[in-house]
N, C-alpha and C positions, 0 to 999 in steps of 0.2 A: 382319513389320514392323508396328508398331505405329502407326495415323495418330491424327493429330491432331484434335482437335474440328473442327468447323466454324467458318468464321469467321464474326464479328463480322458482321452485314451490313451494318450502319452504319458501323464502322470500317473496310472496305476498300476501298470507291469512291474510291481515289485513284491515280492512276499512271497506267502502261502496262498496257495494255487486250490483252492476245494473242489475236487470232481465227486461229484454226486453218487452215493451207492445203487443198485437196483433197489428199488422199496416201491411196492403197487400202492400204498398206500400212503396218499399225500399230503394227509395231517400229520405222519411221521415223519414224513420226507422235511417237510415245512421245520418239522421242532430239531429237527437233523442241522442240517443247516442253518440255523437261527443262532444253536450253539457255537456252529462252527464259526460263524458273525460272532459273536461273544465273545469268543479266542483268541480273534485277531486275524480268520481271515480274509485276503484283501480280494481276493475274484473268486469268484464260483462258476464252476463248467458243470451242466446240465448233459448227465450222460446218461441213457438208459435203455437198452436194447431186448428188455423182454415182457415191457407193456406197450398195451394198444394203441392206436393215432390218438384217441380219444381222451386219453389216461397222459400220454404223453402233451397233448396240448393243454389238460386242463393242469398238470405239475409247471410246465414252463411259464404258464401263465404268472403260477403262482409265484414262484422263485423269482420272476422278472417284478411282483408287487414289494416283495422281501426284501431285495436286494436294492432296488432301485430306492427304495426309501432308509436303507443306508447309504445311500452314494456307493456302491459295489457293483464291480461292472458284473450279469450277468450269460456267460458266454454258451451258445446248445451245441454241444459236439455231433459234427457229421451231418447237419440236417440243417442246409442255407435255409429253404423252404418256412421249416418250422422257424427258424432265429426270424423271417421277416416276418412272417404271420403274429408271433407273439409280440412282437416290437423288441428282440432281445439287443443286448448290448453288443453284441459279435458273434461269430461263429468260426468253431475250429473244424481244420479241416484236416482226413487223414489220405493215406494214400490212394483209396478209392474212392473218396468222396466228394468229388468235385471238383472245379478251377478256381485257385485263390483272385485270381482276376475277375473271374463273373461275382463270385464275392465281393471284390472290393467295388465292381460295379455296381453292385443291388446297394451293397450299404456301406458308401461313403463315407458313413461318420462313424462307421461302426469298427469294433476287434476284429482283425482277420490273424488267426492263428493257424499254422501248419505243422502237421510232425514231419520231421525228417529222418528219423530214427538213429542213426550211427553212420548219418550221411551228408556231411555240412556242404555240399554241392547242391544239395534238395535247397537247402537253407538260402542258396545264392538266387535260384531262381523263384523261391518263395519271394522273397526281398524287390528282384525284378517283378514280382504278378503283384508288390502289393501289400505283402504282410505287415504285420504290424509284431509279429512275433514268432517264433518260429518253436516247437517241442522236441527236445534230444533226451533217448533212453530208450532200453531201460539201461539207467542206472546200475540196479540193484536189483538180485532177484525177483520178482515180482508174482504175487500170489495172482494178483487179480487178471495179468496175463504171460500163466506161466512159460507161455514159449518164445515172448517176445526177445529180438534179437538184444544183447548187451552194447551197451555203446560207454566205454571208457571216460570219466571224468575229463581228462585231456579234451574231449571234444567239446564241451562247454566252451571254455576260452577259444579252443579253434573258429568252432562257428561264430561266436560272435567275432572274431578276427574278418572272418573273410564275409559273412552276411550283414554285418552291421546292425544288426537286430534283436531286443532284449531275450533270453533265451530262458526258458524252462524246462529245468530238467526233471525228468515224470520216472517212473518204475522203483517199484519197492521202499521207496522213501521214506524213513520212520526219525523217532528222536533221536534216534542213535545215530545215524549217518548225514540227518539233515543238515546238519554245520559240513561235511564233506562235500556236497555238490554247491553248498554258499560262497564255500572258499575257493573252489574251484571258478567261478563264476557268476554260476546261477542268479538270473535274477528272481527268479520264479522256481518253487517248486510244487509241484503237482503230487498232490495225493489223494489216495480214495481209503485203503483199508487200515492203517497207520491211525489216520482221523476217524472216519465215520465206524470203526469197528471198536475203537476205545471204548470203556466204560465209563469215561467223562468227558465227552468229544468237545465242548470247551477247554478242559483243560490240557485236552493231547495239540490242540487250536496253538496254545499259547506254548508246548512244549515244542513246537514245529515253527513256528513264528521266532522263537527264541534269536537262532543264527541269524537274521538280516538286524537286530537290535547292535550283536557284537561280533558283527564280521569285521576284519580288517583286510576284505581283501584287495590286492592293490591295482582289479583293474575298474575303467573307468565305462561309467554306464555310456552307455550308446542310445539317444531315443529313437524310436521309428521315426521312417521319411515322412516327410513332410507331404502328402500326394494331396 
């Protein structure tokens, strides 16, 4: 099979945002995600913290052959290391895991994303190291991290005000609220258990994709810098 260039990384921060569930097994993982491509959505973040270096190289490999041959940028959270070794499309980074600047220096061409949590300050200096995107939330109670700090809708438009930077907002995010964080802002939203815990993860794909089809909200995207 023949894949596809790499995308655009200016032109694809927008949509539904796919973070990957725990799954050891990576012919499920694969059909997991394949749906969620089927759905509609537009990046996939490779998350996974309770399998081995081994198991985690031979999934990101896979998800970087998957995605790449949809044109979908694929991004490994938390691990520059891994995103260079697999060739992935970018890598997100969180409060302990590394310098968005030695990021942007290993890979150039690549997504550097940062959470900043309920902190659009983090967001400003994300911006100065580099980013290409910055993560605000949680939104919405979140199963999958339930102690994370709440960061108010209001800070969507904030951060992107003062960082310049397409934003994503991640935490508890289902069909029910997703049109709230779009209007709010959002170019991106990040979801894990909304999508890949549905019983037709295609079509929860397309129930989450819905709001960037009929948003009308009235502010204006911002692309990353040009570095």
């Amino acid at each position: 099979m023949t894949m596809s260039p790499r995308p655009d990384r200016q032109a694809c921060l927008r949509g539904l945002y796919a973070v990957t569930p725990e799954e050891s097994r990576t012919e499920r993982l694969i059909a997991l995600v394949t749906a969620a491509l089927d759905g509609g959505a537009r990046l996939v973040q490779y998350r996974a913290k309770a399998v081995g270096p081994e198991t985690r190289a031979e999934q990101a490999r896979a998800l970087v052959a998957l995605c790449r041959a949809r044109a979908v940028p694929l991004i490994v959270n938390d691990d520059l290391q891994l995103a260079l070794a697999v060739n992935a499309d970018g890598v997100h980074l969180g409060r302990d895991d590394g310098d968005p600047r030695l990021a942007r220096q290993l890979m150039p061409s690549g997504i550097v994303g940062v959470s900043c949590y309920d902190q659009p300050d983090r967001a400003v200096a994300a911006a100065a190291a580099g980013a290409d995107y910055v993560g605000i939330g949680s939104l919405f109670p979140s199963a999958t991290k339930p102690g994370a700090i709440r960061a108010p809708l209001r800070l969507i438009a904030q951060t992107r005000a003062v960082a310049g930077l397409p934003v994503a907002g991640i935490g508890g995010i289902t069909a029910d609220n997703a049109a709230l964080a779009v209007d709010a802002g959002a170019d991106m939203i990040a979801v894990v258990g909304a999508l890949f815990q549905a019983p037709d993860v295609a079509q929860a794909a397309q129930a989450l994709s819905f709001p960037f089809t009929t948003s009308h909200s009235p502010h204006v995207r911002t692309q990353p810098a040009t570095l």
